[in-house]
C-alpha atoms as an extended CHARMM CRD file, in Angstrom:
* protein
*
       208  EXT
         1         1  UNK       CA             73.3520000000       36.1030000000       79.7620000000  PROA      1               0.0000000000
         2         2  UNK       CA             76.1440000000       38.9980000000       79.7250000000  PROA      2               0.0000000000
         3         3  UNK       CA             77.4470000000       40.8350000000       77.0740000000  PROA      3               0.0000000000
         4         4  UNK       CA             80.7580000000       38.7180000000       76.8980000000  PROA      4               0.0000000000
         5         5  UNK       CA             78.9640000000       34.9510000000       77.0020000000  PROA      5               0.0000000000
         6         6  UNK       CA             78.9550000000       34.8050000000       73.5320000000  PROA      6               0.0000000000
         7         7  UNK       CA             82.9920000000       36.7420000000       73.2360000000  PROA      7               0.0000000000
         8         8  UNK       CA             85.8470000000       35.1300000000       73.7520000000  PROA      8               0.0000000000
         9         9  UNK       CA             87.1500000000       35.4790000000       76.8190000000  PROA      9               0.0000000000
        10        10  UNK       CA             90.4730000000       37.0170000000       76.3500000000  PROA      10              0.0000000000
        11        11  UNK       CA             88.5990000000       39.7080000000       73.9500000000  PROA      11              0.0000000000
        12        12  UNK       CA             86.4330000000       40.3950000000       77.1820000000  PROA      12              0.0000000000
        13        13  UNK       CA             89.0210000000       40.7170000000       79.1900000000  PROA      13              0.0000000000
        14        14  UNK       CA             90.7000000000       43.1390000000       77.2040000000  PROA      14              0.0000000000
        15        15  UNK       CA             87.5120000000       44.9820000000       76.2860000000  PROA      15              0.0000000000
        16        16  UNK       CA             86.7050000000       45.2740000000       80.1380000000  PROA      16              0.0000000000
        17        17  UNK       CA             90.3090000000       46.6170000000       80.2530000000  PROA      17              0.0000000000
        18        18  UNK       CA             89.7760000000       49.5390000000       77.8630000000  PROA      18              0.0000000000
        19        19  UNK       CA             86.8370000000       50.4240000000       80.1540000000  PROA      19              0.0000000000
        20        20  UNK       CA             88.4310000000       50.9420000000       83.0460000000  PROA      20              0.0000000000
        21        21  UNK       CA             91.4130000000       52.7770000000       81.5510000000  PROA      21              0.0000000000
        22        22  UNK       CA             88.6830000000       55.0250000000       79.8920000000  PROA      22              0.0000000000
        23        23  UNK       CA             86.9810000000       55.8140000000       83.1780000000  PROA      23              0.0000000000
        24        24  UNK       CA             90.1370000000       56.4670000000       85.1080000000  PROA      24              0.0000000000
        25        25  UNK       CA             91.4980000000       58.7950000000       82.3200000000  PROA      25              0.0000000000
        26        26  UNK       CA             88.4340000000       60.3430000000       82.4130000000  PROA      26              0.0000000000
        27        27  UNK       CA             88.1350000000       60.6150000000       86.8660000000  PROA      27              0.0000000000
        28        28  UNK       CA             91.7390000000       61.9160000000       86.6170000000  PROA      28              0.0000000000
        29        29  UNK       CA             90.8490000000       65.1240000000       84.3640000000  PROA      29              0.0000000000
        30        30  UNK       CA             87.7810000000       65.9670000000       86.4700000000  PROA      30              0.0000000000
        31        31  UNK       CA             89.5230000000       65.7600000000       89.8160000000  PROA      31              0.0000000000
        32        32  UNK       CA             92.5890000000       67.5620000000       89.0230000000  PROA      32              0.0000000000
        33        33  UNK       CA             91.5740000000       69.8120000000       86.0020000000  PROA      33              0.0000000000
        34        34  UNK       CA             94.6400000000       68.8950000000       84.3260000000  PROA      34              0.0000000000
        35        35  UNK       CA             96.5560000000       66.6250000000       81.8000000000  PROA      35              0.0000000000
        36        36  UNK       CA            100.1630000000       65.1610000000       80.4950000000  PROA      36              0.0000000000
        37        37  UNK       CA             99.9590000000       68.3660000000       78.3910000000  PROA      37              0.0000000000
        38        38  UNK       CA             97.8550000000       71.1770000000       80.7850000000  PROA      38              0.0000000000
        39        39  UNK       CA             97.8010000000       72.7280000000       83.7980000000  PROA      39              0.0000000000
        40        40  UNK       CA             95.0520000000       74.3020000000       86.1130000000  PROA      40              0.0000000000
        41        41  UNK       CA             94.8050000000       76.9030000000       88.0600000000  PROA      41              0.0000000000
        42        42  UNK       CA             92.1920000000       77.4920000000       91.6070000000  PROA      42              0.0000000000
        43        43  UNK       CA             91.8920000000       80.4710000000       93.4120000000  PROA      43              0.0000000000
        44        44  UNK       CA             89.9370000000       81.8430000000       96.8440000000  PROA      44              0.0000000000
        45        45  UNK       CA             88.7450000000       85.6580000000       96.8570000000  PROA      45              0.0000000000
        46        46  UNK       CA             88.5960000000       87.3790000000      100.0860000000  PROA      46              0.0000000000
        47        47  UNK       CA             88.0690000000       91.5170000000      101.0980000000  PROA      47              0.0000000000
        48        48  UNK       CA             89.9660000000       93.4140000000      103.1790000000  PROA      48              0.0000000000
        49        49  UNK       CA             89.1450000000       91.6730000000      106.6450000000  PROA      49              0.0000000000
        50        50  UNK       CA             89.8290000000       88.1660000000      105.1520000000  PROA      50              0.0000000000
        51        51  UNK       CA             86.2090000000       86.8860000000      104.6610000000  PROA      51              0.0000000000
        52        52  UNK       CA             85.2900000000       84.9050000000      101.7760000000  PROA      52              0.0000000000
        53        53  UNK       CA             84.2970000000       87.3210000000       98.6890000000  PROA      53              0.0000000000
        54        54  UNK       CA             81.2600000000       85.3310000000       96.2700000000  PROA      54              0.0000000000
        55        55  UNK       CA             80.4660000000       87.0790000000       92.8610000000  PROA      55              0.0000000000
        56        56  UNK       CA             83.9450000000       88.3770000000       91.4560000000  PROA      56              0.0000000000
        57        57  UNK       CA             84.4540000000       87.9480000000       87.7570000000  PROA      57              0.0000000000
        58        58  UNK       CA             87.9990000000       86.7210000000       87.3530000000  PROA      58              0.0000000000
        59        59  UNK       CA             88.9810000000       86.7110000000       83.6740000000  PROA      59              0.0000000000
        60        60  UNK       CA             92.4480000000       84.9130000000       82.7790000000  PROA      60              0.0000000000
        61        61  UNK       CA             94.5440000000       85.9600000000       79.7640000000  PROA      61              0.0000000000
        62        62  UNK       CA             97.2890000000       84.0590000000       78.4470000000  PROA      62              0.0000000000
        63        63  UNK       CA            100.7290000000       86.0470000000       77.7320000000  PROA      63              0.0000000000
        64        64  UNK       CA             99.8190000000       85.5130000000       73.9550000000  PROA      64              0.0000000000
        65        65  UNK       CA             96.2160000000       86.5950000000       74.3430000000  PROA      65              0.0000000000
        66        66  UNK       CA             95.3250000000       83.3300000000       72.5330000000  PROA      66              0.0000000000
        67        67  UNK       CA             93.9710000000       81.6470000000       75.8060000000  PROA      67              0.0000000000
        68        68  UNK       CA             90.9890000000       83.6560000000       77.7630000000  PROA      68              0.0000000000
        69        69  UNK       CA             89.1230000000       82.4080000000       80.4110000000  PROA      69              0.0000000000
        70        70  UNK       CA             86.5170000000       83.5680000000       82.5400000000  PROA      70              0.0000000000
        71        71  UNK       CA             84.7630000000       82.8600000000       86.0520000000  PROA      71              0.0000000000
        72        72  UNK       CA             82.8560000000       83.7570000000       88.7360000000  PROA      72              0.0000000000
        73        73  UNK       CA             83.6610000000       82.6710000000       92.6270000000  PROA      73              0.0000000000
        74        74  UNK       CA             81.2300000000       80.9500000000       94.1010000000  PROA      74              0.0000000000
        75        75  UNK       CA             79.2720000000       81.5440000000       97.5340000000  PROA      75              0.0000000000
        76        76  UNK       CA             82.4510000000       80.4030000000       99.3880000000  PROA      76              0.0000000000
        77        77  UNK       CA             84.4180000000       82.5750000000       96.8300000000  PROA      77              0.0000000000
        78        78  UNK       CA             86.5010000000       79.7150000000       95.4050000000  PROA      78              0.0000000000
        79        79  UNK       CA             87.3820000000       79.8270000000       91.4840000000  PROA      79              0.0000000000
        80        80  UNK       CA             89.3060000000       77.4490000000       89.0120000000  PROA      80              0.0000000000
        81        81  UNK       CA             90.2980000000       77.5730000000       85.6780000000  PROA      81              0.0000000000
        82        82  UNK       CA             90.6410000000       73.9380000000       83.9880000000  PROA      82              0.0000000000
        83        83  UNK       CA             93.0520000000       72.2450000000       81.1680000000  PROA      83              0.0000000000
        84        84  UNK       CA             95.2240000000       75.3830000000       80.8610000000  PROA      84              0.0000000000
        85        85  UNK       CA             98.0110000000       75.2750000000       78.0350000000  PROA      85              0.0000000000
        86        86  UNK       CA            101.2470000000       75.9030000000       80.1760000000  PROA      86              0.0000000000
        87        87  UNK       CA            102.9700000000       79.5530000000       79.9550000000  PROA      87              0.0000000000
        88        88  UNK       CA            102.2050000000       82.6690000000       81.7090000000  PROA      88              0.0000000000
        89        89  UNK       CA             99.1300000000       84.3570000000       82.9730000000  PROA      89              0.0000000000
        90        90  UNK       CA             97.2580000000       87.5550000000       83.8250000000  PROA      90              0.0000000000
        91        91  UNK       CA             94.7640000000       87.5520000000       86.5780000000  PROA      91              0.0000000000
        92        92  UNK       CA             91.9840000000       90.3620000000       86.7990000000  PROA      92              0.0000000000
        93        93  UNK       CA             89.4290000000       90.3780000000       89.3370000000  PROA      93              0.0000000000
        94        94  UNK       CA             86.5530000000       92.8060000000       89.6930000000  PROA      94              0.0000000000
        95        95  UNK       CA             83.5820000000       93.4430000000       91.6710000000  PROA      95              0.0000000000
        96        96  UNK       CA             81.3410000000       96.4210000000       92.4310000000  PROA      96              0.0000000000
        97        97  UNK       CA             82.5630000000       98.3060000000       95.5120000000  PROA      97              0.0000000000
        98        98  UNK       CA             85.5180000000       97.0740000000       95.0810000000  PROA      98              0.0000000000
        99        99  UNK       CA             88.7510000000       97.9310000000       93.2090000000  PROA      99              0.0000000000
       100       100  UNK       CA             89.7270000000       95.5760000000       90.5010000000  PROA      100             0.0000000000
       101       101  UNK       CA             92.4540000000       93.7700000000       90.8770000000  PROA      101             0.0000000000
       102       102  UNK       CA             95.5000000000       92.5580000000       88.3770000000  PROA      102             0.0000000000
       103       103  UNK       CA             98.0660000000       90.3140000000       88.7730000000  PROA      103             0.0000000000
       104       104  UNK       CA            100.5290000000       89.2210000000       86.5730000000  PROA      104             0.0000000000
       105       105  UNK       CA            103.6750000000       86.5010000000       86.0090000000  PROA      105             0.0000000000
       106       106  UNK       CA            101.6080000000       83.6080000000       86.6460000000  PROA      106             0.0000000000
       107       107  UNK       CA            103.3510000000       80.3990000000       86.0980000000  PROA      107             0.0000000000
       108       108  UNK       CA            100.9780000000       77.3580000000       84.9370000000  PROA      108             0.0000000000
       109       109  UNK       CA            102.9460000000       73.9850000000       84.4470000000  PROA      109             0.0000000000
       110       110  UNK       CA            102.0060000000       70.5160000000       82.9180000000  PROA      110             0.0000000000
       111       111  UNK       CA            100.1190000000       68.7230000000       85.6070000000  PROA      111             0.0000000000
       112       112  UNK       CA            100.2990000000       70.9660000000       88.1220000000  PROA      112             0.0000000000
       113       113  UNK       CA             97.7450000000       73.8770000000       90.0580000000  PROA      113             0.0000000000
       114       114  UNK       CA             98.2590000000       76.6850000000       90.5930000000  PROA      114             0.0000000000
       115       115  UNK       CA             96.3560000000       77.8280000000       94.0210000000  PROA      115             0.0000000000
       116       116  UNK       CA             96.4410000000       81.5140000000       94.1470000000  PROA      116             0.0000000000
       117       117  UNK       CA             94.8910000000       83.3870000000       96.8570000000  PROA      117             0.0000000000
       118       118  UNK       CA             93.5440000000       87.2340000000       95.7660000000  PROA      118             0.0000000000
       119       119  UNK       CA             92.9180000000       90.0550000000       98.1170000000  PROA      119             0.0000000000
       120       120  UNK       CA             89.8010000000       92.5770000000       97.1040000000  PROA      120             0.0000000000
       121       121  UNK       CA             90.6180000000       96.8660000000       98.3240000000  PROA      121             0.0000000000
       122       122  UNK       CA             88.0470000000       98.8250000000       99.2400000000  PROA      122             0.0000000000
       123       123  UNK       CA             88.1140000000      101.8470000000       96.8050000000  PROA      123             0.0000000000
       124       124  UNK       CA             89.4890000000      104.9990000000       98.0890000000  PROA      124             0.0000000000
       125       125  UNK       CA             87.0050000000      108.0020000000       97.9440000000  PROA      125             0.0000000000
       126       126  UNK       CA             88.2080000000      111.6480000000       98.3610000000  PROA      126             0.0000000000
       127       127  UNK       CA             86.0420000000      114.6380000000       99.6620000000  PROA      127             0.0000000000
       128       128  UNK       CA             86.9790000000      118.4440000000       99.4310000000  PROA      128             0.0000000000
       129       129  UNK       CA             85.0400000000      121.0430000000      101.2840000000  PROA      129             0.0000000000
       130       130  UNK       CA             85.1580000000      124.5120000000      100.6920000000  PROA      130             0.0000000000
       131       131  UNK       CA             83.9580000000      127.1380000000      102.9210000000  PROA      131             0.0000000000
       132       132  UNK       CA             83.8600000000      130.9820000000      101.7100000000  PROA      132             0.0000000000
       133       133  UNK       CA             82.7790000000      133.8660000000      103.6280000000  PROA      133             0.0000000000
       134       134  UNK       CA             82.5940000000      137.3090000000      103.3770000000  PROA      134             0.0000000000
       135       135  UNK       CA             84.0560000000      139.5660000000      105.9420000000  PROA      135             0.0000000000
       136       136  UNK       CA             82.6830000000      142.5290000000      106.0080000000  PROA      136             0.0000000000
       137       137  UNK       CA             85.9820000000      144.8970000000      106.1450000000  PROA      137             0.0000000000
       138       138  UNK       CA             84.6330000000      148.2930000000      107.0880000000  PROA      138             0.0000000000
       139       139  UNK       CA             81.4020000000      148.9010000000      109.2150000000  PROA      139             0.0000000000
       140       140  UNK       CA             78.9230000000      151.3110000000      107.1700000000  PROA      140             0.0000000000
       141       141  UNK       CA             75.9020000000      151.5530000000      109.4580000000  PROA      141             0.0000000000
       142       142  UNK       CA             78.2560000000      153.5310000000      112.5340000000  PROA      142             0.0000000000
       143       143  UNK       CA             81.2860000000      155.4300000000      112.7140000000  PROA      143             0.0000000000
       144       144  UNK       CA             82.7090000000      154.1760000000      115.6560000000  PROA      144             0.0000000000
       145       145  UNK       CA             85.1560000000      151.8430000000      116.7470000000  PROA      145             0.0000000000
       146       146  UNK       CA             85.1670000000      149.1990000000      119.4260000000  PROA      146             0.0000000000
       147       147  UNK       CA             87.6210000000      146.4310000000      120.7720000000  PROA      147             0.0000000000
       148       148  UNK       CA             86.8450000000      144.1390000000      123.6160000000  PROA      148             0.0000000000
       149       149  UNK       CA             89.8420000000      143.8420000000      125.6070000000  PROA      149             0.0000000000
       150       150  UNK       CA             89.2030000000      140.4580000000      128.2160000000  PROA      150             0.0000000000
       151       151  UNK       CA             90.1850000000      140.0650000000      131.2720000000  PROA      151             0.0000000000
       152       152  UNK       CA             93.1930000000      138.3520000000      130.5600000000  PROA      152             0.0000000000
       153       153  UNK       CA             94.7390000000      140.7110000000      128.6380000000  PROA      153             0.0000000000
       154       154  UNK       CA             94.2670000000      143.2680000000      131.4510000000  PROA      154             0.0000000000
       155       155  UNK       CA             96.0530000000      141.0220000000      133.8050000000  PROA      155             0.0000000000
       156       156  UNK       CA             98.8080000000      139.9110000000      132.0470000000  PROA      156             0.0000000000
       157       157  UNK       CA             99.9700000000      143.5980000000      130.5400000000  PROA      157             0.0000000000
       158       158  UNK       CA            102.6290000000      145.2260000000      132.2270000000  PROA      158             0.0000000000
       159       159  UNK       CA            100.9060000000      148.5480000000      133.4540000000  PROA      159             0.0000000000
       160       160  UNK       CA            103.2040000000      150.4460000000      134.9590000000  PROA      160             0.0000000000
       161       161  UNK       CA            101.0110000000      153.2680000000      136.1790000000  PROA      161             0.0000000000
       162       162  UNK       CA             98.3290000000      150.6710000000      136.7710000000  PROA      162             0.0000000000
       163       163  UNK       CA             96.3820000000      152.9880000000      134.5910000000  PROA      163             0.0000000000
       164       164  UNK       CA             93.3060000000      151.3520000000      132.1120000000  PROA      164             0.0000000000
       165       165  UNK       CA             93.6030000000      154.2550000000      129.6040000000  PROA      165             0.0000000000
       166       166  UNK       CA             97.2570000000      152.6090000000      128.5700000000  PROA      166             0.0000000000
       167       167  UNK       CA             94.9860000000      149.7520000000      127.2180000000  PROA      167             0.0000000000
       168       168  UNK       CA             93.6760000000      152.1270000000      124.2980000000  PROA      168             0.0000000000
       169       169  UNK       CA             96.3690000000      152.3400000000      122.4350000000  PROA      169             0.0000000000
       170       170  UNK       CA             96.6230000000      148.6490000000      121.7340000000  PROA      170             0.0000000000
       171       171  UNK       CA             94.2520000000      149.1960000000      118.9490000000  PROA      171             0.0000000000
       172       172  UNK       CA             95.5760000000      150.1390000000      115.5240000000  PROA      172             0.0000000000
       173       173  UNK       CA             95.7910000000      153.6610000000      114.8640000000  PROA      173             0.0000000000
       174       174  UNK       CA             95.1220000000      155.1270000000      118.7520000000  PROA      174             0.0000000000
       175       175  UNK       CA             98.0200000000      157.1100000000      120.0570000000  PROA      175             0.0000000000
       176       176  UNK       CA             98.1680000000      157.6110000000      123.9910000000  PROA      176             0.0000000000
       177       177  UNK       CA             99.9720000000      160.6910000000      126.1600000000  PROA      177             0.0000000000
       178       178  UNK       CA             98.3110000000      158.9780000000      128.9940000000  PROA      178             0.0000000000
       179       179  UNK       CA            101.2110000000      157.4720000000      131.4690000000  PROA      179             0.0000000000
       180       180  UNK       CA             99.4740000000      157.5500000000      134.8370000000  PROA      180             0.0000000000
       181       181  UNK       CA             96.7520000000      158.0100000000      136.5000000000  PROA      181             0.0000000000
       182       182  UNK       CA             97.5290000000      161.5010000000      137.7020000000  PROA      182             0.0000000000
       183       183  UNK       CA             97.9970000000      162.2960000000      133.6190000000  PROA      183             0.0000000000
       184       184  UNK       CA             93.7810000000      161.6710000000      132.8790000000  PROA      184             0.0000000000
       185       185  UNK       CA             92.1470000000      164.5430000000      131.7530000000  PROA      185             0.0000000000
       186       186  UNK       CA             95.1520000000      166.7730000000      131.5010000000  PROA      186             0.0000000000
       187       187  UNK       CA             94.9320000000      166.1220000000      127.6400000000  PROA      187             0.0000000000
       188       188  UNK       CA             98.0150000000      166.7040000000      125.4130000000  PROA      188             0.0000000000
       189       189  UNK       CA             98.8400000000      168.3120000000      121.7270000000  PROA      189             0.0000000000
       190       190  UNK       CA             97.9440000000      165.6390000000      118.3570000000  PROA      190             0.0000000000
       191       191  UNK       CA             98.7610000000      167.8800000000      115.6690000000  PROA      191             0.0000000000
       192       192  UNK       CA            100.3450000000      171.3110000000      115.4440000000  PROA      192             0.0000000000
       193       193  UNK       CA             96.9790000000      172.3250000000      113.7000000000  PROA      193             0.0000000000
       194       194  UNK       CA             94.6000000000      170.8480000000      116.3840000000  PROA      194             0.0000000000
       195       195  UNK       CA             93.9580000000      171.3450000000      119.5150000000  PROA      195             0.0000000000
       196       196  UNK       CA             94.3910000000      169.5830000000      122.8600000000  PROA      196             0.0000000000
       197       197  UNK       CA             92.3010000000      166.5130000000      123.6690000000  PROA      197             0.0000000000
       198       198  UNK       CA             90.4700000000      166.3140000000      127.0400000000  PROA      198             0.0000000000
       199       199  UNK       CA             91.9560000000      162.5380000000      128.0620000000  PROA      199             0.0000000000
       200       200  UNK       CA             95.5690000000      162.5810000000      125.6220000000  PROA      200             0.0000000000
       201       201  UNK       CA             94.5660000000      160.1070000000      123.4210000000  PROA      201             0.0000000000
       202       202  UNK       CA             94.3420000000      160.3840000000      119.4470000000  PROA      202             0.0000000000
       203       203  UNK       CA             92.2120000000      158.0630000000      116.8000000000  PROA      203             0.0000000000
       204       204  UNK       CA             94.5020000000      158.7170000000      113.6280000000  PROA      204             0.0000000000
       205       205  UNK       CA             95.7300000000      161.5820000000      114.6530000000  PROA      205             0.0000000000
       206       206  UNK       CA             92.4590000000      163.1360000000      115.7020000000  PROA      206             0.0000000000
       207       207  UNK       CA             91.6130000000      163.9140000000      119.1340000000  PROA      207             0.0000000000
       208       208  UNK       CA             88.9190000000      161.2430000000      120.8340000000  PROA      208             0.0000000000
């Protein structure tokens, strides 16, 4: 026999009523997350290329810091928050690698979800490299002086007298007499106190 043989049968009826109000009450708050008087709230977290982000800890703060919720997304990184008091939110997201992530002026109404979709950056990382050397200003094995002048430089300098010695006194602190070619050898004066030099040209004021 069932339970209601021995009920009457309006008393069943009513009692089988009751049930089935219970159990859609109860279907509605599990499907939607929400009541009359709450909202909800589900999410997706992706990275920078769009792809599905598992294992971020979302925490949800009410704007009166009474109501705090936390999550995690899950291998398809989807999240929800469930039976939320209306008013407005704060989001933050974080994950290793990552930076976290806050967003603010969410909106939950009565019997409504909010789907909200949040984007993961990549942190940025900065590098400085500093190179030092030291130049070694002033040669102290050897006394003399050198400059390699390439061929390029010969070619493209206006040599009048098509004569090389001209090229000398490029260098910082040589002094040429030399103008042509017919002038090599003849030498010329530096210094009222020194003598002639053999090819006219002078290394700071003293003859070559």
């Amino acid at each position: 026999m069932g339970p209601c043989a021995q009920l009457p049968e309006r008393l069943c009826r009513y009692g089988a009523w009751l049930g089935l109000a219970a159990l859609s009450l109860a279907l509605g708050v599990c499907a939607g997350g929400q009541t009359a008087s709450t909202g909800a709230l589900a999410g997706v977290a992706l990275d920078p290329s769009g792809a599905t982000l598992p294992g971020v800890t979302i925490h949800l703060v009410g704007e009166d810091a009474n109501t705090t919720r936390s999550a995690t997304s899950d291998n398809e990184g989807r999240f929800t928050f469930l039976l939320l008091p209306p008013g407005e939110y704060q989001l933050q997201a974080d994950k290793r690698d990552f930076e976290p992530l806050d967003l603010s002026g969410l909106q939950i109404a009565v019997t409504e979800t909010l789907r909200v979709e949040i984007h993961l950056r990549l942190p940025k990382h900065y590098e400085r490299a500093q190179v030092s050397a030291d130049t070694v200003m002033v040669q102290t094995d050897i006394s003399a002086l050198g400059r390699v002048v390439n061929e390029t430089a010969i070619n493209g300098l206006p040599l009048v007298a098509r004569n090389f010695a001209q090229i000398v006194s490029l260098s910082p602190g040589v002094t040429t007499g030399v103008s042509n070619a017919g002038e090599l050898g003849l030498g010329a004066t530096a210094q009222s106190q020194i003598g002639k030099s053999n090819d006219g040209i002078y290394v700071h004021g003293a003859r070559s």
